[in-house]
PDB file as gemmi writes it, atoms N, CA and C in Angstrom:
CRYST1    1.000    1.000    1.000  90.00  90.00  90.00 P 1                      
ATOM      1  N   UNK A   1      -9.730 -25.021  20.652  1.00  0.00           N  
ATOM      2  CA  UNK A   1      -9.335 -23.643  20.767  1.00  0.00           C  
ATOM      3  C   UNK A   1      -9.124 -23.073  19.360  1.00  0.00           C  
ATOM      4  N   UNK A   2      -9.503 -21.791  19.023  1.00  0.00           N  
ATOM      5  CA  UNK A   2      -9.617 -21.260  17.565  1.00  0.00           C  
ATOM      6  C   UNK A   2      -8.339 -20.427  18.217  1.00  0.00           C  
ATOM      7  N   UNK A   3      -7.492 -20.754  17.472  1.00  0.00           N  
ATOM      8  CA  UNK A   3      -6.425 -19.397  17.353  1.00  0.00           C  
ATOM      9  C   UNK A   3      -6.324 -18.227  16.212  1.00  0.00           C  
ATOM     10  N   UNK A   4      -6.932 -17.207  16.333  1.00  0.00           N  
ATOM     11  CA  UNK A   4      -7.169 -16.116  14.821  1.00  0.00           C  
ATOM     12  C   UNK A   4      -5.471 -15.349  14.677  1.00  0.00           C  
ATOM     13  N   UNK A   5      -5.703 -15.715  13.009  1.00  0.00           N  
ATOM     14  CA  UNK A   5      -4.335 -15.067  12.722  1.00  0.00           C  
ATOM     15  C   UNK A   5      -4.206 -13.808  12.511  1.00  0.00           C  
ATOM     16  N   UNK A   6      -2.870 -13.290  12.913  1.00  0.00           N  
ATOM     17  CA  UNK A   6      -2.767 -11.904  12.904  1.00  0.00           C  
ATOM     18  C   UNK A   6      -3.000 -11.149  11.408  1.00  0.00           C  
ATOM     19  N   UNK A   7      -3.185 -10.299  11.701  1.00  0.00           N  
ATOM     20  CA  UNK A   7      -3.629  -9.639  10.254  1.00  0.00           C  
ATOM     21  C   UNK A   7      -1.836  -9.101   9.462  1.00  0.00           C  
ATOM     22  N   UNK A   8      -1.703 -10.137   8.707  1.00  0.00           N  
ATOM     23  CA  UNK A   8      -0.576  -9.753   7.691  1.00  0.00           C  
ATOM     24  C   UNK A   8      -0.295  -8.463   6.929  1.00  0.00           C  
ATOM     25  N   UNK A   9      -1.658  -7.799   6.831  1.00  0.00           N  
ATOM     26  CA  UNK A   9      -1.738  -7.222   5.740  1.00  0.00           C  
ATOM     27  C   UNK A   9      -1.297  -5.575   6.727  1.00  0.00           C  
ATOM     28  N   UNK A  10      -2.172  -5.577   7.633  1.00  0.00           N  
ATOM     29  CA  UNK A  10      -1.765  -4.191   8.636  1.00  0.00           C  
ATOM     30  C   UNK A  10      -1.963  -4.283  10.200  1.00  0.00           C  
ATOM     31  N   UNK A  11      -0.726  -5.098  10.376  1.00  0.00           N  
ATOM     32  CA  UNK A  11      -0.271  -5.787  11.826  1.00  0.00           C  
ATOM     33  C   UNK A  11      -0.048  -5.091  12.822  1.00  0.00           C  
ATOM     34  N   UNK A  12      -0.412  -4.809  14.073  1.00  0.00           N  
ATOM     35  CA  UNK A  12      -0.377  -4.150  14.984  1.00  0.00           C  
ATOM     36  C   UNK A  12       0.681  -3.572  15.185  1.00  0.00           C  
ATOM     37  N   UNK A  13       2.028  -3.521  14.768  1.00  0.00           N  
ATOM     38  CA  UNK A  13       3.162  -2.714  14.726  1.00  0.00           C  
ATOM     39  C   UNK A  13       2.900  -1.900  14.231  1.00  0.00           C  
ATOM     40  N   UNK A  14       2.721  -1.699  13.013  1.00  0.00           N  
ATOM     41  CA  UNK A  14       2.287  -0.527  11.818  1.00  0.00           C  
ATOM     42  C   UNK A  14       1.632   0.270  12.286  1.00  0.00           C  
ATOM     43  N   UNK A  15       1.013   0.621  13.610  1.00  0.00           N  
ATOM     44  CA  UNK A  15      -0.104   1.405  13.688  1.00  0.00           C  
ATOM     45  C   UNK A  15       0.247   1.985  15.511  1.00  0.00           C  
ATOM     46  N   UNK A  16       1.776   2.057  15.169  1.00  0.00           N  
ATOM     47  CA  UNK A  16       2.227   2.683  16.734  1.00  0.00           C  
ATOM     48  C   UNK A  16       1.989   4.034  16.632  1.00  0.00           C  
ATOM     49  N   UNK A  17       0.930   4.655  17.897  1.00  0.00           N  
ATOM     50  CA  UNK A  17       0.810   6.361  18.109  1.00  0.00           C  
ATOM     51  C   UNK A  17      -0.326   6.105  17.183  1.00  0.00           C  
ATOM     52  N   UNK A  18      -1.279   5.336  16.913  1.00  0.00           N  
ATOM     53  CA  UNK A  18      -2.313   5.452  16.179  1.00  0.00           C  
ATOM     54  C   UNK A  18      -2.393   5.946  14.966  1.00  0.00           C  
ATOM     55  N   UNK A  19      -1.172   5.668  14.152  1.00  0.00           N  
ATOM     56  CA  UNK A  19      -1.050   6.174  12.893  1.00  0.00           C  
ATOM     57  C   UNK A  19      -0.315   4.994  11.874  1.00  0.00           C  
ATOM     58  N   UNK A  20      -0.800   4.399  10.732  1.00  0.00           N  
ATOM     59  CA  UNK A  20      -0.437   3.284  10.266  1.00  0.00           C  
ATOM     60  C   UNK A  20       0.821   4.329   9.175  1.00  0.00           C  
ATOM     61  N   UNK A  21       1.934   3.155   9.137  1.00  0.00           N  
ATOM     62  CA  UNK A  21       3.331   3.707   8.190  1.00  0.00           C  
ATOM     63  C   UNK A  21       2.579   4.368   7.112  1.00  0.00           C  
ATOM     64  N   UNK A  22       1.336   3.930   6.335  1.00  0.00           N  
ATOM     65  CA  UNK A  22       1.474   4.336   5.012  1.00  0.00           C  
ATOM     66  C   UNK A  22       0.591   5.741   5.716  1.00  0.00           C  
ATOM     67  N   UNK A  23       0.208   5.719   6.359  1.00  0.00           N  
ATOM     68  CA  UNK A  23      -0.590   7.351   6.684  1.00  0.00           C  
ATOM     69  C   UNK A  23       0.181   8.586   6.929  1.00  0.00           C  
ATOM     70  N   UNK A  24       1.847   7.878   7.446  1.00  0.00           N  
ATOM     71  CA  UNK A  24       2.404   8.668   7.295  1.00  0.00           C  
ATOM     72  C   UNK A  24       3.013   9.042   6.408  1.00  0.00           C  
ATOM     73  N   UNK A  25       3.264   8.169   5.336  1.00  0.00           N  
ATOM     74  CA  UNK A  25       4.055   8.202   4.212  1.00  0.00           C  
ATOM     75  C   UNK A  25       3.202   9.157   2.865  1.00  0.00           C  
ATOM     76  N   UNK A  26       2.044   9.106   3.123  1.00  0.00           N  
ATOM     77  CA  UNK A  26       0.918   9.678   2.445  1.00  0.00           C  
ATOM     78  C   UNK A  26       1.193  11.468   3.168  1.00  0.00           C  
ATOM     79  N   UNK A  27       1.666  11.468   4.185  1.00  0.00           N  
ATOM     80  CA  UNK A  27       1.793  12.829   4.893  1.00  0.00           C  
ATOM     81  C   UNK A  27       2.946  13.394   4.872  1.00  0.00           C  
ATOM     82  N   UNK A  28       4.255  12.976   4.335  1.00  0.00           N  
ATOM     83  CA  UNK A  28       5.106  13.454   4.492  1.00  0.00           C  
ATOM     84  C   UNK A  28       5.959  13.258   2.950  1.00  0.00           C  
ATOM     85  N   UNK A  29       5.523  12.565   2.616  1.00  0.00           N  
ATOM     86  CA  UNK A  29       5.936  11.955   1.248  1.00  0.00           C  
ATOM     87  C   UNK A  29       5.208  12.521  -0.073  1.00  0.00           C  
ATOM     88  N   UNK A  30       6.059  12.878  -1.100  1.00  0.00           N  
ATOM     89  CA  UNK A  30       5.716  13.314  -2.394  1.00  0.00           C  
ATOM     90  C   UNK A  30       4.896  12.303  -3.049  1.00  0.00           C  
ATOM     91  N   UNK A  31       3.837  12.570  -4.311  1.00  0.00           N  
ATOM     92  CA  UNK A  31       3.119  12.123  -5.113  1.00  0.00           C  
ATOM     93  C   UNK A  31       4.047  10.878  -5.295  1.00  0.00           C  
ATOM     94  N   UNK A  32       5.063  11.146  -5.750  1.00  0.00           N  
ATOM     95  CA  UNK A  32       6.233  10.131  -6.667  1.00  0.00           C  
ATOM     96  C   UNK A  32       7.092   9.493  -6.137  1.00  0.00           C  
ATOM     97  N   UNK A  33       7.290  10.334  -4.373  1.00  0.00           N  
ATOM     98  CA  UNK A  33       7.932   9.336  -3.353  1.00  0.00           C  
ATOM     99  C   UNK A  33       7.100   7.893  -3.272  1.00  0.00           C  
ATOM    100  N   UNK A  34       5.952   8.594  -2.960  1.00  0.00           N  
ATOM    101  CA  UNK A  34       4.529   7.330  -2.197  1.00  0.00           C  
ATOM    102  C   UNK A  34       4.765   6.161  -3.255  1.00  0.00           C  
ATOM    103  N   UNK A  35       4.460   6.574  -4.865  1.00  0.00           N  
ATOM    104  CA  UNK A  35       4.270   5.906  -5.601  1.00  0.00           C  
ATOM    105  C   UNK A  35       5.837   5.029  -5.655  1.00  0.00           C  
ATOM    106  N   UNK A  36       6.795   5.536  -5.414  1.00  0.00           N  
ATOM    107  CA  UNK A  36       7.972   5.018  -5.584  1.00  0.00           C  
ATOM    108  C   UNK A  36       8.018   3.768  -4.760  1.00  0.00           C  
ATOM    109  N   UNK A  37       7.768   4.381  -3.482  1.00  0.00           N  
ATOM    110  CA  UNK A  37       7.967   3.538  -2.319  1.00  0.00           C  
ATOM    111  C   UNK A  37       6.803   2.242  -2.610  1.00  0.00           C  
ATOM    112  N   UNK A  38       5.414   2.319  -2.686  1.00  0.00           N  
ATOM    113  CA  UNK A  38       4.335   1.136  -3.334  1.00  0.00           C  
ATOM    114  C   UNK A  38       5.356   0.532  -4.284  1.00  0.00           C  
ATOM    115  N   UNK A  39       5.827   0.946  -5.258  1.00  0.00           N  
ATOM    116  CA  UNK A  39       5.950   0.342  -6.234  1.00  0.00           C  
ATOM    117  C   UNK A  39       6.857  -0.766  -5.488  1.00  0.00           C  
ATOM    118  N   UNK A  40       7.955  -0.125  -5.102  1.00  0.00           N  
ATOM    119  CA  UNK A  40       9.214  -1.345  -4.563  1.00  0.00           C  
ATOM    120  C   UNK A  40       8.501  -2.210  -3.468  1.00  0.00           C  
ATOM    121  N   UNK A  41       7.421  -2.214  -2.584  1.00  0.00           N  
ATOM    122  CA  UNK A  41       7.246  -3.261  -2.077  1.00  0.00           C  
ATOM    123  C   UNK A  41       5.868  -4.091  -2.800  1.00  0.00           C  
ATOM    124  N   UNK A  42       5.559  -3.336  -4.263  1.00  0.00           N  
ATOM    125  CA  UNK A  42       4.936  -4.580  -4.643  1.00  0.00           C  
ATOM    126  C   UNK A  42       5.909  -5.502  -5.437  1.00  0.00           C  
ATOM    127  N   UNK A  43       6.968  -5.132  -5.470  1.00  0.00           N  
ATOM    128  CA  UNK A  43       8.091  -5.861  -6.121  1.00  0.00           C  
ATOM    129  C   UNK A  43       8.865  -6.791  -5.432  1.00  0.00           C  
ATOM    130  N   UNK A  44       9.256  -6.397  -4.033  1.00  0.00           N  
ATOM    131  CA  UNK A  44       9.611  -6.946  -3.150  1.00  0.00           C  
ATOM    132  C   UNK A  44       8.703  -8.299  -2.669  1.00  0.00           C  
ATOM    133  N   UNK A  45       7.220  -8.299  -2.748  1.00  0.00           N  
ATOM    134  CA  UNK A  45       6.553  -9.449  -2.165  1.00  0.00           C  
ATOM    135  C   UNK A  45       6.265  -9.823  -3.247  1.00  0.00           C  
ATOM    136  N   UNK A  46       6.080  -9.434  -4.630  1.00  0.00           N  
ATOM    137  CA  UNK A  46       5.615 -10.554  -5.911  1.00  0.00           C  
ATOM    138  C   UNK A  46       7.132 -11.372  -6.224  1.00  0.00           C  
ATOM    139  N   UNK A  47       8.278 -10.690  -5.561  1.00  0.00           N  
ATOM    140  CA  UNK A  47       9.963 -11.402  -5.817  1.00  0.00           C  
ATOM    141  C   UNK A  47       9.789 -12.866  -4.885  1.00  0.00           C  
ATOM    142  N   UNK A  48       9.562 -12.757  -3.433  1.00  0.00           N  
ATOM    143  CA  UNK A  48       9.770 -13.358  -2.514  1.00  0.00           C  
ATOM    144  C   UNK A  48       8.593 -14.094  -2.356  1.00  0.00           C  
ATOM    145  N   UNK A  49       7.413 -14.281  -3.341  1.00  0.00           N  
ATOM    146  CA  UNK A  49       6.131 -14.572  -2.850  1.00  0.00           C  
ATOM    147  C   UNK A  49       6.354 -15.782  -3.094  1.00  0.00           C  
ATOM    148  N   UNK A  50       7.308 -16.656  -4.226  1.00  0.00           N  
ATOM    149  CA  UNK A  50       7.340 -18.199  -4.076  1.00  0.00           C  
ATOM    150  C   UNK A  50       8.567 -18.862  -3.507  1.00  0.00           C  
ATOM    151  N   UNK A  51       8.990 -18.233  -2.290  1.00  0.00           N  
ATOM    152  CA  UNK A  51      10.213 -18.562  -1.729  1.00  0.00           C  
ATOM    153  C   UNK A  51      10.057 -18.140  -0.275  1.00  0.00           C  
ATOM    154  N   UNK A  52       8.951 -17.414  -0.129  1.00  0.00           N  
ATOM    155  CA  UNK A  52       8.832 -17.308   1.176  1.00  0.00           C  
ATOM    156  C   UNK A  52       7.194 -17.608   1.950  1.00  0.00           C  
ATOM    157  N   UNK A  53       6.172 -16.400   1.347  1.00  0.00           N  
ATOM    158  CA  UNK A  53       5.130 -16.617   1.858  1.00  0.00           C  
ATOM    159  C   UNK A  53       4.080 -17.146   0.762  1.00  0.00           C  
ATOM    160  N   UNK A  54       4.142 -17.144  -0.150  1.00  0.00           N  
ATOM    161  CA  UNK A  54       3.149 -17.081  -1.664  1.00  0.00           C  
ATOM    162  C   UNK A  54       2.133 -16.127  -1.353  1.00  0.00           C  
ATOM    163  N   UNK A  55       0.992 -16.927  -1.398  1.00  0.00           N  
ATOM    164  CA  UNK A  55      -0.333 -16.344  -1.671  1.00  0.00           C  
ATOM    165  C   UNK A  55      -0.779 -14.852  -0.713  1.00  0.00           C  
ATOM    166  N   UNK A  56       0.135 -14.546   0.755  1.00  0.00           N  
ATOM    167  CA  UNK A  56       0.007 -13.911   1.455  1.00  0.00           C  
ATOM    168  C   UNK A  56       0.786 -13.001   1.106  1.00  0.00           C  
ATOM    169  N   UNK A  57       1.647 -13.237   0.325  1.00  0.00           N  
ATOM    170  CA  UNK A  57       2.751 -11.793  -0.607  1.00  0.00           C  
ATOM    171  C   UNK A  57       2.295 -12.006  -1.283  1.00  0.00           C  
ATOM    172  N   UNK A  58       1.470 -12.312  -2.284  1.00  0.00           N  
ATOM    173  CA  UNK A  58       0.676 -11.555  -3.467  1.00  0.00           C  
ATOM    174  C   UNK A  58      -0.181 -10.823  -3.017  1.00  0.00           C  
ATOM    175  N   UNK A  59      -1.281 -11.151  -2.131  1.00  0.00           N  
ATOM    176  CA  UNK A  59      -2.204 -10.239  -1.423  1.00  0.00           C  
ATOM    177  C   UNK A  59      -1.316  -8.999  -0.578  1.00  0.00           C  
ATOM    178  N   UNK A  60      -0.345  -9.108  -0.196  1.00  0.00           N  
ATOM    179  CA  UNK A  60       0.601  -7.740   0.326  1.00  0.00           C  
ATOM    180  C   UNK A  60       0.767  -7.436  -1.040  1.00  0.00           C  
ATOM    181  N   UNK A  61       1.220  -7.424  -2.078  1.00  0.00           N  
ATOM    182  CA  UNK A  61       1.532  -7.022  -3.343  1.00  0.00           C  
ATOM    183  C   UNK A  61       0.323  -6.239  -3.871  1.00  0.00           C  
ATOM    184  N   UNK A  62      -0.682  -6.864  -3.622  1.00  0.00           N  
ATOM    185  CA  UNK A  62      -2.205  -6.353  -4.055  1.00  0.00           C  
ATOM    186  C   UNK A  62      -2.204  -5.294  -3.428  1.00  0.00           C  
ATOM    187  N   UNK A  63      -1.828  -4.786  -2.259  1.00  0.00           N  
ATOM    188  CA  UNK A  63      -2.405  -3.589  -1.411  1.00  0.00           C  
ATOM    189  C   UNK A  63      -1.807  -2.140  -1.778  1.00  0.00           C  
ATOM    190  N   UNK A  64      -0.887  -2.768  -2.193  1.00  0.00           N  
ATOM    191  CA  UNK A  64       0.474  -1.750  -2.529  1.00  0.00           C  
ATOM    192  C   UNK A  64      -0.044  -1.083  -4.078  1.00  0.00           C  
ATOM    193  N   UNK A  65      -0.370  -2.081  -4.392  1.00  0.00           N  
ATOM    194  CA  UNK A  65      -0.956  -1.766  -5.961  1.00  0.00           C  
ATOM    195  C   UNK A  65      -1.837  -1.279  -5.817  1.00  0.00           C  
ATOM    196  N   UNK A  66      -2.970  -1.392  -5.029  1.00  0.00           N  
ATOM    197  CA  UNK A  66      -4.019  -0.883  -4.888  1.00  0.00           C  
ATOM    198  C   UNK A  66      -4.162   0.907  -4.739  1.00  0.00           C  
ATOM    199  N   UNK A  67      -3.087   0.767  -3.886  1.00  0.00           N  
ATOM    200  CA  UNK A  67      -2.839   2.284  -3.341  1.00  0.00           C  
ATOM    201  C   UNK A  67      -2.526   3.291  -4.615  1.00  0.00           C  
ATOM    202  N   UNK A  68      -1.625   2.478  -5.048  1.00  0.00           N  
ATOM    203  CA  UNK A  68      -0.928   3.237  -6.617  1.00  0.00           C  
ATOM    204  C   UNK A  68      -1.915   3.707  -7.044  1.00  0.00           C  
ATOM    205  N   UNK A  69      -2.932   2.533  -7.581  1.00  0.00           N  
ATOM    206  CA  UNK A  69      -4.428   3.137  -8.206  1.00  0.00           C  
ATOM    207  C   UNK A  69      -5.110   3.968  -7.849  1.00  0.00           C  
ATOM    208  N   UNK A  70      -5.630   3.731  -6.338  1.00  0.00           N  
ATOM    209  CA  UNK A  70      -6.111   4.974  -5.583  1.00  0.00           C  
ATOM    210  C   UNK A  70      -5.715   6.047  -5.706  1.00  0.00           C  
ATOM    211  N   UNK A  71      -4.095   6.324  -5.710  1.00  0.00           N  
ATOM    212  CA  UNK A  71      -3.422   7.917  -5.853  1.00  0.00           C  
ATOM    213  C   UNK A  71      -3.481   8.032  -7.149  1.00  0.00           C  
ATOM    214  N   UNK A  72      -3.754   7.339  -7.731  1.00  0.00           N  
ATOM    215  CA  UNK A  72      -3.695   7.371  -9.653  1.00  0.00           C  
ATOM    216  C   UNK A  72      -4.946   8.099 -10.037  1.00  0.00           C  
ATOM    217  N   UNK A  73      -6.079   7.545  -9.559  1.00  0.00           N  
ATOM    218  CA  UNK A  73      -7.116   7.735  -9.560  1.00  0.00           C  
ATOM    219  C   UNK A  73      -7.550   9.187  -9.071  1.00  0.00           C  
ATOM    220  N   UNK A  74      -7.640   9.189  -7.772  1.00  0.00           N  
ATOM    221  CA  UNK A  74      -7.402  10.631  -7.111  1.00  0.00           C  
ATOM    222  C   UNK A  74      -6.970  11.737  -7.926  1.00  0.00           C  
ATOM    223  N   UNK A  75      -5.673  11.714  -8.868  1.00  0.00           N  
ATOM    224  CA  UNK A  75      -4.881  12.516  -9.589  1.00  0.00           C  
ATOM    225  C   UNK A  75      -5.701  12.918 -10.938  1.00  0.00           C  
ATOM    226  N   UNK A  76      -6.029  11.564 -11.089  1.00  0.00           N  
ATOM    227  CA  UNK A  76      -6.557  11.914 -12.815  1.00  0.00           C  
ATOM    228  C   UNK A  76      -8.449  12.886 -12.556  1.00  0.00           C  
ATOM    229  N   UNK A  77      -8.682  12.135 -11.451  1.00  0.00           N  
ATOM    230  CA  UNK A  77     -10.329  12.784 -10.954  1.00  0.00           C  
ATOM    231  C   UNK A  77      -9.576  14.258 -10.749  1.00  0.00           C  
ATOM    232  N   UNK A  78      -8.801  14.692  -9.985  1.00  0.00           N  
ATOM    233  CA  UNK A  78      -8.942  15.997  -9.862  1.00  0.00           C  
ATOM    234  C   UNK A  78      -8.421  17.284 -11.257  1.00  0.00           C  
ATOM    235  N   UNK A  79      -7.357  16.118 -12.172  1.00  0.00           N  
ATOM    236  CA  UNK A  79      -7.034  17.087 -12.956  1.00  0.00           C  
ATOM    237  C   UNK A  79      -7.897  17.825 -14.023  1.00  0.00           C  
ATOM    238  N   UNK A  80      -9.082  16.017 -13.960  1.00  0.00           N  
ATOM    239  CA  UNK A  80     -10.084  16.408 -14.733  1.00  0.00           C  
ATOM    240  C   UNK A  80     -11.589  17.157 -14.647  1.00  0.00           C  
ATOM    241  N   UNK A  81     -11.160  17.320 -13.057  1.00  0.00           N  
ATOM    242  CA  UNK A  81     -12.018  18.210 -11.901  1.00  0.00           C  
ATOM    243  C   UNK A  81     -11.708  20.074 -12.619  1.00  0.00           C  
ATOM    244  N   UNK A  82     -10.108  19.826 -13.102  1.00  0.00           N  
ATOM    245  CA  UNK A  82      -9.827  21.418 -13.185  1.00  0.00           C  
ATOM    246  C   UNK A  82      -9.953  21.722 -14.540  1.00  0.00           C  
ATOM    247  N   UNK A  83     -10.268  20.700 -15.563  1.00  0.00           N  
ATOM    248  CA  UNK A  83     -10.522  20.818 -16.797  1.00  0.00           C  
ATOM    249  C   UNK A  83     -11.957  21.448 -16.725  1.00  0.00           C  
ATOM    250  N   UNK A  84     -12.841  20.888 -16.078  1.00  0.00           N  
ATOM    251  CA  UNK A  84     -14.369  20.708 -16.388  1.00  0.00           C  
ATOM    252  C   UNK A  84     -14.807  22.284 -15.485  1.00  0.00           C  
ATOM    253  N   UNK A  85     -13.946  22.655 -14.992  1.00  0.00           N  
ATOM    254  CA  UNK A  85     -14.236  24.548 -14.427  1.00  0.00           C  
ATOM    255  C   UNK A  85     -14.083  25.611 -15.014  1.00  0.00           C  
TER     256      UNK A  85                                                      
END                                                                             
């Protein structure tokens, strides 16, 4: 019997009413909230990653970071969107 593991990263809780936490947090939340909030849980799973899960809280750590970049990214493309008009 193959038993498949649940997905750690965005687990079927997260996505009650068909909307995952960070979609909402992206919707209701400031530039600097969002980023605030990423920041503390990539801190939170790179803290706890060799005392609790390791390699599966660094990869949660990764996602969080990821996002940062993405909104980082997003920010700097558009400011330089309003330069170049």
């Amino acid at each position: 019997m193959i038993v498949e593991k649940k997905d750690a990263i965005s687990p079927d809780h997260y996505k009650q009413g068909g909307l995952e936490v960070v979609d909402i947090w992206r919707a209701k939340l400031t530039p600097e909230e969002f980023k605030g909030a990423c920041k503390a849980n990539v801190l939170k799973y790179i803290v706890r990653a060799d005392f609790k899960n390791g390699l599966e809280d660094y990869k949660k750590a990764a996602v969080y970071l990821n996002w940062i970049i993405e909104a980082e990214q997003k920010k700097a493309d558009e400011e330089n969107g309003k330069e170049n008009n």
